[in-house]
Rosetta silent file (secondary structure, phi, psi, omega in degrees, C-alpha in Angstrom):
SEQUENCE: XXXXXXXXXXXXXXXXXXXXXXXXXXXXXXXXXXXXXXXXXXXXXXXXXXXXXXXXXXXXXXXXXXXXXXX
SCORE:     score description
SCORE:     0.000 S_00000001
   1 L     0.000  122.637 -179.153   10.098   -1.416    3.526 S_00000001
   2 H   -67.813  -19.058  170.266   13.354   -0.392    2.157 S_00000001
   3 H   -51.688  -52.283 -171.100   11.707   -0.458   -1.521 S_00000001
   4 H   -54.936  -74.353 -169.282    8.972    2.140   -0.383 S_00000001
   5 H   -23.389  -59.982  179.473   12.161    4.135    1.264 S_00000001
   6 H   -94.787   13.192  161.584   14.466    4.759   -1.741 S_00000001
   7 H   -64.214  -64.629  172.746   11.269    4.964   -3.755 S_00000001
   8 H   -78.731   -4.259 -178.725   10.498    8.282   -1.871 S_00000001
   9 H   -82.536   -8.428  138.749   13.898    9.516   -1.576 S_00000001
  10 H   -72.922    7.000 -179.324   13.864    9.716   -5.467 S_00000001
  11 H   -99.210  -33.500 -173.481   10.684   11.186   -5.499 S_00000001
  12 H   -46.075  -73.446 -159.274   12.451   13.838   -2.725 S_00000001
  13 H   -87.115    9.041  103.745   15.335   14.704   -5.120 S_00000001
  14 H   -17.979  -61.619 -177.082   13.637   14.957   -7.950 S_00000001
  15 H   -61.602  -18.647 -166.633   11.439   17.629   -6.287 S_00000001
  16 L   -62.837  -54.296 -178.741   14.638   18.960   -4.773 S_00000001
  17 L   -74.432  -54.361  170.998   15.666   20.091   -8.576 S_00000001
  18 L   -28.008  147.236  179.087   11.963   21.350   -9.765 S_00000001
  19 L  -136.737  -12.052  176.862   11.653   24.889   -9.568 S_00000001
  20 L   -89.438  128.919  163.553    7.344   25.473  -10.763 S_00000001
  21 L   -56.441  -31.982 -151.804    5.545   25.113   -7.738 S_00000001
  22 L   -93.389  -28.012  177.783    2.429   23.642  -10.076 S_00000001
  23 H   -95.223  -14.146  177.780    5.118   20.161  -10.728 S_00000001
  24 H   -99.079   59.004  150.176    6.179   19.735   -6.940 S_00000001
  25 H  -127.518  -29.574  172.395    2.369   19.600   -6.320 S_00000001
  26 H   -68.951  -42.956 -161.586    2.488   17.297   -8.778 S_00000001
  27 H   -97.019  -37.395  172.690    5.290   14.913   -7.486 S_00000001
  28 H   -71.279  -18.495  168.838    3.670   15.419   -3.375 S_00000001
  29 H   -47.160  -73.187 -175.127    0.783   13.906   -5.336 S_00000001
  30 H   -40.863  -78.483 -139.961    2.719   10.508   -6.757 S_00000001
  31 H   -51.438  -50.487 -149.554    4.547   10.570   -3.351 S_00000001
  32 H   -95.978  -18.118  147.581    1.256   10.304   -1.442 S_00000001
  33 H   -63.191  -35.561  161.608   -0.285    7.435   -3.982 S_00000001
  34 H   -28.194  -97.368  177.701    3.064    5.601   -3.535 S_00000001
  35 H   -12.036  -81.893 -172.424    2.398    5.724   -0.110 S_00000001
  36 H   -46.371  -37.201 -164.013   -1.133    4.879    0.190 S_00000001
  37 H   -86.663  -55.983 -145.729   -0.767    2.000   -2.365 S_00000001
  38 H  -100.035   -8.728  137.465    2.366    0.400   -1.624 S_00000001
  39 H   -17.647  -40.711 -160.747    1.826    0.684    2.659 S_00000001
  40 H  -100.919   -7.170  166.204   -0.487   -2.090    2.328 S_00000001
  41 L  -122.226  165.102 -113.098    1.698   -4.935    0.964 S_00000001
  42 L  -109.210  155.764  176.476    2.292   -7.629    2.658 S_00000001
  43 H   -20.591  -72.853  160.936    5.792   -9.327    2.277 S_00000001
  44 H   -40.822  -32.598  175.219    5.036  -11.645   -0.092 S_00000001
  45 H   -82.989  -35.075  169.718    3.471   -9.020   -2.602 S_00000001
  46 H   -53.092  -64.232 -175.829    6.719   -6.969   -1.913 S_00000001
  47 H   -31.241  -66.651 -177.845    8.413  -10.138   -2.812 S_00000001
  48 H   -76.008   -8.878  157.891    6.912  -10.750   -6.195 S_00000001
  49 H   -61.889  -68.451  167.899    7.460   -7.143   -7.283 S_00000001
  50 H   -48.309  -57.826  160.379   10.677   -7.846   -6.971 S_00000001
  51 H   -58.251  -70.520 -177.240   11.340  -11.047   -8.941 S_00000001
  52 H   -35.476  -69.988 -174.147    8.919   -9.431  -11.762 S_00000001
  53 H   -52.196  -25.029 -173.708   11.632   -6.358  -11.579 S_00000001
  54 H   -80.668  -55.411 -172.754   14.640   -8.750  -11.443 S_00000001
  55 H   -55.501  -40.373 -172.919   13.266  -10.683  -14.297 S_00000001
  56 H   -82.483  -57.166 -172.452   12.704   -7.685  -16.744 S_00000001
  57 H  -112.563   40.683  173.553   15.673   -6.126  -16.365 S_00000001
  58 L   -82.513  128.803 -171.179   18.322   -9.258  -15.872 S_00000001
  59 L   103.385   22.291 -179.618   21.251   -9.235  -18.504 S_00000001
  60 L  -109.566  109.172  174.411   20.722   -5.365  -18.854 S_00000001
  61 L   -88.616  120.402  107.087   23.804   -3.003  -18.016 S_00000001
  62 L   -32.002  101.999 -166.079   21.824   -0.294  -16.843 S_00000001
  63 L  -120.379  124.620  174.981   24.030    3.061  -15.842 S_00000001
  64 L   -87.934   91.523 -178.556   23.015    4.849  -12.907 S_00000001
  65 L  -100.706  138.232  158.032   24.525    8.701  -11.940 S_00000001
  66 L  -150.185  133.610  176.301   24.179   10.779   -8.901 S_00000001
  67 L   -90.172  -18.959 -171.532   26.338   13.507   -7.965 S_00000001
  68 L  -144.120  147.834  177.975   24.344   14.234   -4.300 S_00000001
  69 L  -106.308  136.524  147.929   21.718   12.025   -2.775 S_00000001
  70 L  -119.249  158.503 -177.872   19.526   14.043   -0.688 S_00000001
  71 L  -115.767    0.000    0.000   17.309   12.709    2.109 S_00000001
C-alpha cells in the first residue's frame, strides 16, 4: 500500500533528525504498530481512510516543506 509506504518513510526521516537514542526507540515503536495495524486492511478499509482524510481536510491550503526526502 502506497499509504503504509510514505507513512513509514516519514516515520524514517523523522528518526533520521532525532539524536536521543530513548525517542528513536520510541518512533521504531509507532513504526512497528503502524505496521502491525495498518498490514491488515483490506482495500476497501484503505479506501474509506481515505475519503474520511479527503473530507477533513478539503478547502484547506495546507503547506508542506522538505529540503531532502530520505528513504
Amino acid at each position: 500500500m502506497l499509504h503504509l509506504q510514505i507513512t513509514l518513510v516519514h516515520l524514517r526521516t523523522v528518526k533520521h533528525f532525532l539524536t536521543e537514542t530513548r525517542v528513536q526507540h520510541a518512533v521504531d515503536i509507532v513504526e512497528a504498530r503502524v505496521r502491525s495495524l495498518y498490514e491488515k486492511l483490506s482495500l476497501g478499509q484503505w479506501r474509506v481512510i481515505r475519503q474520511a482524510l479527503c473530507s477533513l481536510f478539503q478547502d484547506r491550503r495546507i503547506k508542506v516543506y522538505h529540503d531532502t526526502l530520505v528513504l
